[in-house]
C-alpha positions, 0 to 999 in steps of 0.5 A: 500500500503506497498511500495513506489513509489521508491520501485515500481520504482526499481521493475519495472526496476529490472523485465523488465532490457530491459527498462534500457538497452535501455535508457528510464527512468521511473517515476510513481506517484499514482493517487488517482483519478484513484486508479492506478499508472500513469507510464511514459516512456521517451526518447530523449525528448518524453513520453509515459505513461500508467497505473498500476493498484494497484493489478499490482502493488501489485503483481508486487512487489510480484514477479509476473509480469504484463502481461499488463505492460510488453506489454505496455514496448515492445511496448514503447520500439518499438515505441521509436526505430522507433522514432529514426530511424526517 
């Protein structure tokens, strides 16, 4: 892995701006048990989390996005909306 969680971080917000735009943080940590990065997504005092693969990962920081991960971040957003919305 020649990145660091940080790195990841940015990539991440940098490919999918709609995370940022619409007010929900980001925080992700390795997990060495799962071989994947552990992604959560947070607003308004909830959380959502989903995983990223170390090959999504890798490719993500190629410049390739994933498709999984992209899903998952429409899907997140849409559930945080309908939260709000009560």
């Amino acid at each position: 892995m020649g990145y660091t969680n940080v790195a990841l971080k940015d990539k991440i917000m940098e490919m999918y701006p709609e995370v940022e735009k619409r007010g929900v943080a980001v925080s992700l940590d390795f997990s060495e048990e799962k071989n994947a990065f552990i992604v959560k997504f947070s607003k308004g005092g909830r959380e959502l989390t989903t995983h990223l693969e170390k090959k999504d990962a890798d490719d993500c920081m190629n410049n390739i996005k994933c498709v999984y991960l992209g899903m998952q971040i429409a899907e997140f957003i849409k559930n945080f909306e309908m939260i709000e919305k009560g």
